[in-house]
C-alpha positions in Angstrom: 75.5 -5.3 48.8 75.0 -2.9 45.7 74.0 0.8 46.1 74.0 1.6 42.5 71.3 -0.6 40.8 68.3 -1.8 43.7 67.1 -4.8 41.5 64.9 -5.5 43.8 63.0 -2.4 43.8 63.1 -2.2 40.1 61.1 -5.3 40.3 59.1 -4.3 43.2 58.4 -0.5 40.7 57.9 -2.8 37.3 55.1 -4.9 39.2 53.4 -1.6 40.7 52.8 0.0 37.2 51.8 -3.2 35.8 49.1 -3.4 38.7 48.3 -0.1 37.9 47.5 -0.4 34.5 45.4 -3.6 34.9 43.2 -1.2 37.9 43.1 1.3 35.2 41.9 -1.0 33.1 39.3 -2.7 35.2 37.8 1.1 36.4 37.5 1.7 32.5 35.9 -1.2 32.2 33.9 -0.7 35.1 32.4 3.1 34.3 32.1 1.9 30.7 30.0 -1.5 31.2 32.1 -2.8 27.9 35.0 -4.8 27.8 36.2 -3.6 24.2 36.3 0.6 24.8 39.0 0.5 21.9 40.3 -1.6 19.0 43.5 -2.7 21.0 41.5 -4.2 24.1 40.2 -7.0 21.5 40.8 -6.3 17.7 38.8 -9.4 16.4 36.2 -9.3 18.9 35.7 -5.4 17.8 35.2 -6.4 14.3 32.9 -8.8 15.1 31.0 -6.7 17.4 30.6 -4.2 14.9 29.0 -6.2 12.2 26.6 -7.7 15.0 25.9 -4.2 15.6 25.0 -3.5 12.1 22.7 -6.1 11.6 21.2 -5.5 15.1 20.5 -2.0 13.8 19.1 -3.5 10.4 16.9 -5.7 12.1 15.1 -3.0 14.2 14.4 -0.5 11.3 13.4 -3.7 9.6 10.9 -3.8 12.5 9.9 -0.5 12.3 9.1 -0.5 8.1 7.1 -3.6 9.3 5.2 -1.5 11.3 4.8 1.3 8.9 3.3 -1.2 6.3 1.1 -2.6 8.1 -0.3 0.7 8.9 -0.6 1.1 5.6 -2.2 -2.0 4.8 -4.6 -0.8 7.6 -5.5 2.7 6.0 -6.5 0.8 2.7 -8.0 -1.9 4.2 -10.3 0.3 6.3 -11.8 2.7 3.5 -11.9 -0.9 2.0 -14.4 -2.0 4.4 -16.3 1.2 3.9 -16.4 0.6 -0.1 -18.0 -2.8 0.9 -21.0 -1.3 3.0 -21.5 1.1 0.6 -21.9 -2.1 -2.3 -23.6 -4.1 -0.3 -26.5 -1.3 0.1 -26.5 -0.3 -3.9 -26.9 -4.3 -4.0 -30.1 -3.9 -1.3 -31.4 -0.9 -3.8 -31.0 -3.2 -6.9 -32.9 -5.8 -4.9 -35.9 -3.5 -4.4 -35.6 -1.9 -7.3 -36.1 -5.1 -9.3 -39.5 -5.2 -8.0 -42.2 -4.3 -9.8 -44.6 -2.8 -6.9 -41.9 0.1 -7.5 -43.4 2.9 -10.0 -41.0 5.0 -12.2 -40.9 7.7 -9.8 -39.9 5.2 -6.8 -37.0 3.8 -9.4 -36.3 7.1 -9.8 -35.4 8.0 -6.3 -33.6 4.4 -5.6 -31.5 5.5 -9.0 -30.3 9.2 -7.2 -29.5 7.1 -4.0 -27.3 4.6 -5.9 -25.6 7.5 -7.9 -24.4 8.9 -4.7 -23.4 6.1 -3.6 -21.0 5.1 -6.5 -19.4 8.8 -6.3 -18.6 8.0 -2.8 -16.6 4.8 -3.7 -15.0 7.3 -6.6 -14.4 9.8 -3.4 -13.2 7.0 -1.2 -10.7 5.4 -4.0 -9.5 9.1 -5.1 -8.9 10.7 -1.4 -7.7 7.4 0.8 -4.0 8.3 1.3 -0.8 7.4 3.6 1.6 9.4 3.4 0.5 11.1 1.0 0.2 8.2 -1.2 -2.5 7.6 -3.3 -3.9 3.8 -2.2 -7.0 2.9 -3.8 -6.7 4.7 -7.5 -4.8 1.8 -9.0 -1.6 3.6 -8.7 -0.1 1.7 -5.6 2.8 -0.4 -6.2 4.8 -0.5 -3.2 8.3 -2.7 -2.1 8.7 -2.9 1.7 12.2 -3.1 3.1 11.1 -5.8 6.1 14.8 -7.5 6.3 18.6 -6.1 7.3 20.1 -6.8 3.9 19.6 -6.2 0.4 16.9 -8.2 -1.2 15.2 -8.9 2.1 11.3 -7.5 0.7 7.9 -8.1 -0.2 5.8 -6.8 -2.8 2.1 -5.0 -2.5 -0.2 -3.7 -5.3 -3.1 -2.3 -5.0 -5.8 -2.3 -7.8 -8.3 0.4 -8.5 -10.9 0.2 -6.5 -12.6 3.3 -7.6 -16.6 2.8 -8.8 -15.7 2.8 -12.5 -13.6 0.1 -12.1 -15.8 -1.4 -10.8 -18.5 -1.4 -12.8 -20.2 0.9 -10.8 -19.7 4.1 -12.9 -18.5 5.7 -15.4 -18.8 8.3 -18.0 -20.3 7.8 -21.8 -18.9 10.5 -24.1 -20.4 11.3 -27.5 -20.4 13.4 -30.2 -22.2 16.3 -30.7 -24.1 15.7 -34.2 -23.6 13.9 -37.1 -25.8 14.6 -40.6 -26.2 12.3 -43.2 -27.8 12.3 -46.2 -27.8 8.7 -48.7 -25.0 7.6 -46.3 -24.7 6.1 -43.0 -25.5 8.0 -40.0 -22.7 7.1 -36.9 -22.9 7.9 -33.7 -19.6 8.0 -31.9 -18.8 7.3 -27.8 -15.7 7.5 -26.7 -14.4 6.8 -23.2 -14.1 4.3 -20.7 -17.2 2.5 -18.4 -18.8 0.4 -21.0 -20.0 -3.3 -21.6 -21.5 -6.2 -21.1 -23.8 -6.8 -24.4 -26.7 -7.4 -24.3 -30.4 -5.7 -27.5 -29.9 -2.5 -29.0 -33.6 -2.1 -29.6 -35.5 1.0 -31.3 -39.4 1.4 -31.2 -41.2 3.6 -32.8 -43.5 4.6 -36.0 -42.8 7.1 -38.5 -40.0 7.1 -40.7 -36.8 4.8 -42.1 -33.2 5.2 -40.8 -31.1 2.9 -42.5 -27.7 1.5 -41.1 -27.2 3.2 -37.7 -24.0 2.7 -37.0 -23.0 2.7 -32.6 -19.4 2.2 -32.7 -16.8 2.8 -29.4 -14.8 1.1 -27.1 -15.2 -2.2 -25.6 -16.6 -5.4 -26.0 -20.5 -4.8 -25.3 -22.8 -2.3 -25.4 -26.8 -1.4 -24.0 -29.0 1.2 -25.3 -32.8 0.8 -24.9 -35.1 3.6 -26.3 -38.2 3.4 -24.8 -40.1 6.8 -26.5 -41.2 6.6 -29.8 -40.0 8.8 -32.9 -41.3 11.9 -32.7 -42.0 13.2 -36.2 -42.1 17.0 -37.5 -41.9 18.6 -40.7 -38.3 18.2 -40.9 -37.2 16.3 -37.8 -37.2 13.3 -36.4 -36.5 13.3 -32.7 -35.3 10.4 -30.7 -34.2 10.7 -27.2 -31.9 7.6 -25.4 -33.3 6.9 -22.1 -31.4 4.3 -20.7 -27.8 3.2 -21.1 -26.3 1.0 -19.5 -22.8 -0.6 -19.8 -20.2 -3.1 -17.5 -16.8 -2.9 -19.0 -14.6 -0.8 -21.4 -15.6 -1.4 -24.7 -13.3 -1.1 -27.8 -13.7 -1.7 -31.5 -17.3 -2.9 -31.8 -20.0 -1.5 -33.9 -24.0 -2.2 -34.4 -26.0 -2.0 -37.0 -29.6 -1.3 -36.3 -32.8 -0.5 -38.0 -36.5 -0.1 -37.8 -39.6 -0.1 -40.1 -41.0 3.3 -41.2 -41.1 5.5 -44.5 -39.3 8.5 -44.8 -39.1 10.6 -47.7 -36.5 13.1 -48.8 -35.2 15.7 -51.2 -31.9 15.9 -52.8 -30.9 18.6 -50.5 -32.1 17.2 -47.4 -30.0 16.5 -44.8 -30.2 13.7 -42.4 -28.2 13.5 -38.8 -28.7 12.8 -35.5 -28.4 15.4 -32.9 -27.5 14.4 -29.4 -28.1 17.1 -26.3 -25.5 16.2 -24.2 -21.8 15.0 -24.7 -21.6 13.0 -21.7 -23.9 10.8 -19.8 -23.7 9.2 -16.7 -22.9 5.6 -16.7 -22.7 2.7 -14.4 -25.8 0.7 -12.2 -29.0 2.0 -13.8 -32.1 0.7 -11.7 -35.0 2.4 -13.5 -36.0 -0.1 -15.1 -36.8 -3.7 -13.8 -34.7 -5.6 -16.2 -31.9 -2.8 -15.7 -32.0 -3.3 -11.5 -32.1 -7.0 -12.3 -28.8 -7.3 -14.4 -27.5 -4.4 -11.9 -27.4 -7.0 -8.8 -24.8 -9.2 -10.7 -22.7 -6.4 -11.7 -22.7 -5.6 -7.6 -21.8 -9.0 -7.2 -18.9 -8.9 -9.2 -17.8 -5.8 -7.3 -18.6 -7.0 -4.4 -16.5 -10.2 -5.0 -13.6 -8.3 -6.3 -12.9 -5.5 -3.2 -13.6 -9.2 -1.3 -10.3 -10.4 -3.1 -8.8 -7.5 -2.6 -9.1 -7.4 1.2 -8.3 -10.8 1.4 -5.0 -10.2 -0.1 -4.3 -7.0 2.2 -5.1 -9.1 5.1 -3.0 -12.0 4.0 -0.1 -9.5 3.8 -1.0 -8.1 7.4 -0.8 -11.2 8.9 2.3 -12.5 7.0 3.8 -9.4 8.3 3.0 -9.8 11.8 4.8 -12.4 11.9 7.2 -10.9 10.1 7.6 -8.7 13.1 7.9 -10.6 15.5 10.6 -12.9 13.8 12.7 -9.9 13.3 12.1 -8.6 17.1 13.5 -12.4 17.9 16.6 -12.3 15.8 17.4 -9.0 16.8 17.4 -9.9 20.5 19.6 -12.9 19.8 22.1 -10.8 18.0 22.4 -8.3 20.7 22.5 -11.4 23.2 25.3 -12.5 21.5 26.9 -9.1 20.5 26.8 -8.2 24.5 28.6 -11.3 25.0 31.5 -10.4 23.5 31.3 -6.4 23.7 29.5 -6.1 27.4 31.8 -6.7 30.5 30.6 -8.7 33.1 30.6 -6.9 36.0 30.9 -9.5 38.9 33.7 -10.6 37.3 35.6 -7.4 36.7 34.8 -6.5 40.1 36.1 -9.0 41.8 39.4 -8.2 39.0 39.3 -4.6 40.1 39.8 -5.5 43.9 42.5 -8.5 43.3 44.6 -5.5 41.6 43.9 -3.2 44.6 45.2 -5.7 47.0 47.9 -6.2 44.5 48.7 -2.2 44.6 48.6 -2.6 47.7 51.1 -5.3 48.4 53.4 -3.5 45.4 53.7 -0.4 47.2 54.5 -2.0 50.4 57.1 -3.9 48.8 58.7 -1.1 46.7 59.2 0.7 50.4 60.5 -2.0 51.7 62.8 -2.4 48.7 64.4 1.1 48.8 64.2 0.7 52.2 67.1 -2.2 51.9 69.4 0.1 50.3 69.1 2.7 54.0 71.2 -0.6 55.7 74.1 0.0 54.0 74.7 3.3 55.5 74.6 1.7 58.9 78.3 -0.4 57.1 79.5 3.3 56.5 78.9 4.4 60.5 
């Protein structure tokens, strides 16, 4: 029997701590919920974890800009639907207005309804905003971010669906005067809201103008005069009515002329004065043929916020399910990302008592062990 080295408490003391440490271990475990708490526990499965993690965490902001566009979508979609009501009733007012039990006073009053109507659409198309963002002025050109990596988005634009353009409305700008004398006389407009082609008739006794020139922007142009010349002295007055244009004109000109005498001295000068610089433009209903053409021009409106609610909606619905594909995939990752991270606690329970048992029995053994050692003194007595 050896005093000086008690291998068999040395064992009994090397089995305790390793007992120890695996209880340790196990309560970490245990208070924690995970089974990896630090690189060393599981250095691949850490790595792994972590890059689950990242992608779990992509996949729910993914969700979550999803969302956000869709609310979007939502906001411009809405004032969208307004825009259409307020069409479709400048389409009923064309409709009435085309009929001629209407007098000029009753075309009159349909014409101030429609005007205020197309400055709402303007209103609707300047003020309709998310976050701050301008949506229905043409200016939206937005990406959404609905995946966890780069490259994983969808495009949305949003055309102008303010009333001049679409044909509702618009602004004619001229010039103030322009005097002639053995030369052309031009009139100048400048801006954007006119087209569609169709007479540019004069009537009206009195005297010659030669070679009126209308020149602007645009592809067509209608001006109907329906006063006669009024003659003076050393006037002759002419005032435009009605005009009426469809699209943004550029780089045309008419030449136009009527019958009529008009005698002159060498120092006379010629022009044509206008009153105002700028005219309203857009659905003109005081006329019967002008409320007539008018209910196309709706309908082309009309048709084109239809297109472009269509397209919102298609994007709505493309990213619903968008949403709930990326709600999937980020439950499956974190599924599988628990699997590896998460500790399962029956089983580390029933670890954690196997290694009290085992502390247990270690201790008791490690007594007995240095108790052993007590025998030899019983050789000395």
């Amino acid at each position: 029997m050896r005093i000086q080295t008690n291998v068999e408490s040395l064992n009994a003391y090397r089995n305790l701590n390793n007992t120890n440490r695996s209880m340790s271990q196990s309560m970490e475990r245990l208070s924690s919920g995970f089974r990896i708490n630090r690189a060393a526990d599981d250095a691949a499965g850490l790595a792994i974890s972590e890059k689950m993690r990242g992608q779990v965490r992509g996949l729910d902001q993914a969700t979550r800009n999803a969302q956000d566009a869709n609310s979007m979508i939502q906001t411009a979609e809405g004032a969208l639907n307004e825009t259409h009501e307020i069409l479709q009733r400048m389409r009923e007012l064309s409709v009435q207005a085309a009929n001629d039990t209407n007098t000029a006073e009753d075309r009159a009053e349909i014409q101030a309804e429609v005007d205020q109507l197309a400055q709402e659409i303007t209103r609707i198309g300047d003020n309709t905003e998310f976050n701050t963002q301008n949506l229905l002025d043409g200016s939206l050109d937005n990406i959404f971010q609905i995946g966890a990596n780069e490259g994983q988005n969808i495009e949305l634009e949003v055309g102008d669906m303010r009333a001049e353009s679409l044909d509702v409305d618009g602004n004619i700008f001229v010039s103030d005067e322009t005097d002639v004398s053995d030369t052309d006389v031009t009139v100048s407009a400048r801006g954007e809201g006119i087209d569609e082609n169709t007479d540019i008739s004069f009537e009206g006794d009195g005297d010659e103008v030669d070679g009126i020139v209308v020149s602007g922007t645009g592809d067509d142009l209608t001006i109907t005069i329906e006063e006669n010349l009024d003659v003076t002295s050393e006037e002759v007055n002419q005032a435009i009515s009605d005009f009426f244009a469809e699209e943004e004109i550029d780089d045309v000109s008419y030449d136009v002329s009527f019958d009529g005498n008009l005698s002159l001295d060498d120092d006379t000068e010629v022009g044509i004065a206008l009153d105002e610089e700028e005219f309203e433009g857009g659905i003109l209903v005081s006329t019967q043929g002008s409320a007539d053409s008018a209910i196309s021009t709706l309908d082309a409106a009309i048709e084109e916020v239809s297109s472009q609610r269509s397209e919102l909606g298609a994007v709505q619905n493309r990213l619903d399910h968008t949403i709930a594909n990326l709600e999937v995939a980020s439950e499956n990752l974190q599924a599988a990302e628990s699997r590896i991270r998460d500790v399962d606690m029956a089983d580390e329970m029933t670890e954690f008592s196997k290694q009290q048992i085992l502390e247990q029995a270690g201790t008791a053994m490690l007594a007995q062990a240095n108790q052993a050692s007590q025998s030899v003194l019983q050789l000395l007595g």
